[in-house]
N, C-alpha and C positions, 0 to 999 in steps of 0.2 A: 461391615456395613455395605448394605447394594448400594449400585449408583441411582438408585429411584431415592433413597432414603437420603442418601449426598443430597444431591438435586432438593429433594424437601428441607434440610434443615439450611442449606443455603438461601433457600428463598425465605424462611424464617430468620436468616441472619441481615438480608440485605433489608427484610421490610422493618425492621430495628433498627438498622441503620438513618433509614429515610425517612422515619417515624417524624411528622409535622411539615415533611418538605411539600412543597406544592409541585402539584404532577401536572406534566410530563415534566420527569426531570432524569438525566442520563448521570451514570458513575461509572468509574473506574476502578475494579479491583487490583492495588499496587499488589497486592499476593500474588495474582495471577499474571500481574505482566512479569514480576520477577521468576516466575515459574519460568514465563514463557522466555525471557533472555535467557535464560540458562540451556532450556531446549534449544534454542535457534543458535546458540554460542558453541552449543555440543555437535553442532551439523560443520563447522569449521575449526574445531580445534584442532591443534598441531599443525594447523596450515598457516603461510604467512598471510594469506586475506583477511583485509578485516574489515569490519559489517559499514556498511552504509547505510543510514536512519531512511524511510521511505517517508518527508514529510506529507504526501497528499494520502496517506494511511494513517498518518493521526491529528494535523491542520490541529494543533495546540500546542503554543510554547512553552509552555510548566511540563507538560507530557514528554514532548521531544525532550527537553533537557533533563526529565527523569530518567528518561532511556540511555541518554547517550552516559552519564554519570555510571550506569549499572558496571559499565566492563570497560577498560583501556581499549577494547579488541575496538569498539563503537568509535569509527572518526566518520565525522563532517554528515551531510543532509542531503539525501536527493530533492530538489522542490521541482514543484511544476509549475512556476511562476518566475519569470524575473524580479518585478514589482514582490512577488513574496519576500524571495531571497535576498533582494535590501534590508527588507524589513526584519530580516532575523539575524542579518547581519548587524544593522542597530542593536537589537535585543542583545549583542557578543556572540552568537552562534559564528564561526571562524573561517567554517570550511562548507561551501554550499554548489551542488553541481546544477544546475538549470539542465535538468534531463526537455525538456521541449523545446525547439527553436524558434525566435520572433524574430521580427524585423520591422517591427514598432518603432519611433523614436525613444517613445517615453520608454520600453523595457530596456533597449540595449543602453540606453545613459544610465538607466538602475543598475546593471550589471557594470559600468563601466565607472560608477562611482565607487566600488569596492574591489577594485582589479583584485588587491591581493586576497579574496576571502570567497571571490565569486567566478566560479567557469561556467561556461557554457555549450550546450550541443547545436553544432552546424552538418547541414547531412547535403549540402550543396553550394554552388557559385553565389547563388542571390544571399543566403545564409553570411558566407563568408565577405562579402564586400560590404552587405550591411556592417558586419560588426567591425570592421576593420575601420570603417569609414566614421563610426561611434568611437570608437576607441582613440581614432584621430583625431576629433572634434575635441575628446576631453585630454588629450595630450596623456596619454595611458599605454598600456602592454595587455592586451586585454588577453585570456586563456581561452582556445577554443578544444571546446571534444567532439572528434569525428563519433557520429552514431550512424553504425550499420546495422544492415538488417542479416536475422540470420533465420530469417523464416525457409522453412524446407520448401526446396524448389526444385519441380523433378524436369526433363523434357525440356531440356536447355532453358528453364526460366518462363515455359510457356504455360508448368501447372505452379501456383505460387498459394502454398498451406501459412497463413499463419496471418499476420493484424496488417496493415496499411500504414507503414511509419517511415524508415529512409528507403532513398532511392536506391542506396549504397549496397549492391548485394555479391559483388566481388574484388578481387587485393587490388587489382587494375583502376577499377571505381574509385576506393579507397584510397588509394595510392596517388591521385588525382586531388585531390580533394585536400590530403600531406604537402604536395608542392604549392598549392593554390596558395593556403595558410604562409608555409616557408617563403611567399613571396611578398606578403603585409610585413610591413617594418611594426606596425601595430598591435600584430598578432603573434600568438607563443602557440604552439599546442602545444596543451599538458595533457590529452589521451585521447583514450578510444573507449567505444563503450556500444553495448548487442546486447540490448534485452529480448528472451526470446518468451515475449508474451505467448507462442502460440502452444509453450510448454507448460510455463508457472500460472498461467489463465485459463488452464483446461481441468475442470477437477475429470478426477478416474476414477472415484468411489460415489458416485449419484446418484442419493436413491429418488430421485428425481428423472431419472432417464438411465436405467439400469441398464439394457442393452447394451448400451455404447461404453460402458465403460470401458470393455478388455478391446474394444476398436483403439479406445483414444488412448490406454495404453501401449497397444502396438504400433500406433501413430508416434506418441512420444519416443520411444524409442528411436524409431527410425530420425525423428526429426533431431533428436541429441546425437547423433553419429554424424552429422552433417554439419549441425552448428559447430560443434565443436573440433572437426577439421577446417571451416573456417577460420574461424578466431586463434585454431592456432597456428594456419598460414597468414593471416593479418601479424600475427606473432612474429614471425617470422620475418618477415618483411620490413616491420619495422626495426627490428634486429639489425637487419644485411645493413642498413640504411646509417647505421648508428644512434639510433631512438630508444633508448632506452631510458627505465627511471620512468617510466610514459605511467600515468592511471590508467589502469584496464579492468570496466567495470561492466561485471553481467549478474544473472540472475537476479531473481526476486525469490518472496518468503516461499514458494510450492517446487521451485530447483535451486535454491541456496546448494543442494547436497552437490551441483555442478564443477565446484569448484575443489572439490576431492580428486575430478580426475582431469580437472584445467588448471595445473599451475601456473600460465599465465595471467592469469586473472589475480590481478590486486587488491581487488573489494569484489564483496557482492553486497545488495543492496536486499533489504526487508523492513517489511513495516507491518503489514498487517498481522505476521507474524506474532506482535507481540501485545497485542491484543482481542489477535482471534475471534473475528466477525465471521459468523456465521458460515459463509462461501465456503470457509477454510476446514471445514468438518468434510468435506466432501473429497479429500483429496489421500488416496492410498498413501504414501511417503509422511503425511502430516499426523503428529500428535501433538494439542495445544491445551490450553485451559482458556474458556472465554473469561473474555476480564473487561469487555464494555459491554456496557445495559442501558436502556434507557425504559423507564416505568412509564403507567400510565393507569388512570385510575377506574375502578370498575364502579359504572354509574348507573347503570341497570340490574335485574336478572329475569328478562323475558319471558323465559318460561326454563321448567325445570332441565337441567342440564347445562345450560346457556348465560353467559353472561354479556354485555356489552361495555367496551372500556373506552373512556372518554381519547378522539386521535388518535395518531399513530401510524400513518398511511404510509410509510417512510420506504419506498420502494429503489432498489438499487438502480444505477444506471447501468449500459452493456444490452445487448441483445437479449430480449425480454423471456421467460420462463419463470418456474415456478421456486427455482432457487435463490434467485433476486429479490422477492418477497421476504418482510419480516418475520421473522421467528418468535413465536410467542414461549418462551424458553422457564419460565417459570411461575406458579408451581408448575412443578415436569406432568407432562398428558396431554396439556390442552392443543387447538387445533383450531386454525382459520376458517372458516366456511367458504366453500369455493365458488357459491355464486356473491358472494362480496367484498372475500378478502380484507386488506388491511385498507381504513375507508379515511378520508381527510376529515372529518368530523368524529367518526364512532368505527370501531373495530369491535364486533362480532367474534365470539370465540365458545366453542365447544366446549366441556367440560366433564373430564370421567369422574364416573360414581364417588371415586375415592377421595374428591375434589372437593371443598367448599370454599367460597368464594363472595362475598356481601359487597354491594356497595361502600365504598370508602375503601376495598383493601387495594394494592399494587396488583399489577401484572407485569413480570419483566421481561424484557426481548430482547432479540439480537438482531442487527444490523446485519443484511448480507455483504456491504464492503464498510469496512472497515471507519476509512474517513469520512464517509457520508454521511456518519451520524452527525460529527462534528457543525454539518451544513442548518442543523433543525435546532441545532443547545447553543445558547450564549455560554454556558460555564457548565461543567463537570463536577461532580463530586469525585475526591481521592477519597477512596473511601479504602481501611484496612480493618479485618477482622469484622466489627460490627459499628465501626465507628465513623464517622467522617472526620478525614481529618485535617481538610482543606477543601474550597472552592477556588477552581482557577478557572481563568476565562479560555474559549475557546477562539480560532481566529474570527466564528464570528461576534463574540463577546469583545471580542479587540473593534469592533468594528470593518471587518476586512472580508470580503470576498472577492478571494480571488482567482 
């Protein structure tokens, strides 16, 4: 079977599935996320790391706890919220790392109402006295995790390749920041932790900006030869000191494979991975199977060729191009028109010969990040095979944005 004819009887399976659901409505292939833990499980086997769930890649609790269920290898949840990570902490979710830092009152009491179940990243002095001083108020041992950066940095620090996150960028820094902590009676640290967005957020397969590919692959390289003599003098250092036992958490789903040549690293962290939005097609090291959609229904056909589908404007956030844009992914051919793209009302779409397409049928797309979709659906369909086999609410079905 080609992958065109894949592609066709898929989209004859999902619009079976969805048959009387009122559109837009978003699902989930548990087929395909199983596919996908299995792939993303086989980038870490035989190593002691083991995955950390990325919640702001799937912002659903029936989902997240579908995943982490799949494999023992799956502990605990990166969130990007304090106020989340109470919340999923209620839910029985155990183990929750607050990869962003606040110094809110209302977050750090959220984090400080769950010592044992909730850590947090502190990447400075203001960071650390806040939460010490939280941790005080509720009479608590609160966990902090140093986050450093490990963006490549050439010319003593004065060319700096990579996102705007800690200020942390050597073992001295770092090291500072250890004793601050070790001086809160309040405070524990339980680790360290270097995501190096400027690797796992670069695809190097675009056909979107073809060019740059083998640039940003040579980039990458160079930028993992670096981080990873970082992290493993942070390693080190926390070593000499008698720190051990510590969390030491890097990567995400496009350099998970990082940690085949950094055994100090204790988890790496994936989300999108496992249900492959779109972005993730674009990345040379990456094989996945999409496995969220969200449909939308076709309520014109303008003229021959063309059809128009009710919404759907659902554009990623991140610095703006043509890969952030939704994917009109099934049936396989069609094509956004580029002077109006994916529209808040009506999305426009091209249509090859081989294509028919009537008002009332689906069109299904893919998201280019992942949890974003979650941002536009109150609830998901689990949908396996051709079936639904479950509606679960999403966090903003929970009522929650956060």
């Amino acid at each position: 079977m080609s992958a065109a004819e894949g592609e066709r009887q898929r989209y004859e399976r999902y619009k079976r599935a969805i048959a009387g659901e009122p559109m837009p409505c978003a699902l989930v292939d548990l087929d395909a996320v199983d596919e996908n833990v299995r792939r993303m499980l086989a980038v870490v086997e035989g190593l002691k790391a083991t995955v950390r769930v990325a919640s702001k890649s799937i912002r659903c609790a029936p989902l997240l706890k579908y995943i982490l269920g799949r494999s023992e290898r799956m502990k605990g949840l990166m969130c990007y919220s304090a106020r989340e990570a109470a919340w999923l902490s209620e839910l029985g979710f155990d183990d929750q790392l607050v990869a962003y830092p606040s110094v809110q009152r209302a977050d750090l009491a959220a984090v400080c109402a769950h010592p044992d179940r909730i850590s947090i990243a502190v990447d400075c002095e203001v960071h650390v006295r806040a939460l010490a001083d939280a941790a005080a108020r509720a009479g608590v041992v609160a966990k902090a995790v140093i986050d450093f950066d490990p963006s490549l940095r050439l010319s003593g620090g004065r060319v700096h390749l990579g996102v705007r996150r800690s200020p942390l960028h050597t073992v001295d820094e770092i090291m500072r920041v250890v004793d601050r902590i070790a001086a809160e009676k309040s405070l524990v640290l339980h680790g360290v932790m270097a995501y190096e967005a400027h690797v796992a957020g670069l695809p190097d397969k675009n056909p979107f900006a073809p060019l740059m590919n083998a640039p940003y692959r040579a980039f990458k390289a160079l930028a993992r030869r670096q981080m990873k003599q970082l992290r493993s003098d942070v390693f080190e250092a926390l070593s000499r000191r008698g720190l051990g036992g510590l969390l030491y958490n890097g990567a995400g789903t496009a350099s998970a494979d990082v940690a085949r040549t950094e055994p100090w690293l204790t988890e790496v962290t994936i989300g999108s991975g496992f249900v492959a939005s779109h972005l993730f097609d674009y990345y040379e090291n990456l094989s996945l199977v999409p496995a969220a959609y969200y449909a939308l229904q076709v309520t014109r056909v303008p003229a021959p060729g063309f059809v128009t589908a009710a919404g759907g404007g659902y554009v990623a956030s991140g610095g703006a191009g043509r890969e952030k844009l939704p994917l009109p992914a099934l049936p396989p051919g069609l094509s956004l028109l580029p002077d109006e793209g994916a529209g808040e009302v009506q999305t426009p779409l091209r249509v090859p010969r081989d294509v028919s397409l009537t008002p009332g049928d689906p069109v299904f797309f893919r998201h280019s990040k992942a949890g974003e979709l979650a941002e536009h659906f109150s609830e998901y369909l689990f949908v396996r095979g051709e079936h639904v086999l479950e509606r679960v609410r999403t966090y903003r079905g929970d009522g929650y944005v956060f």
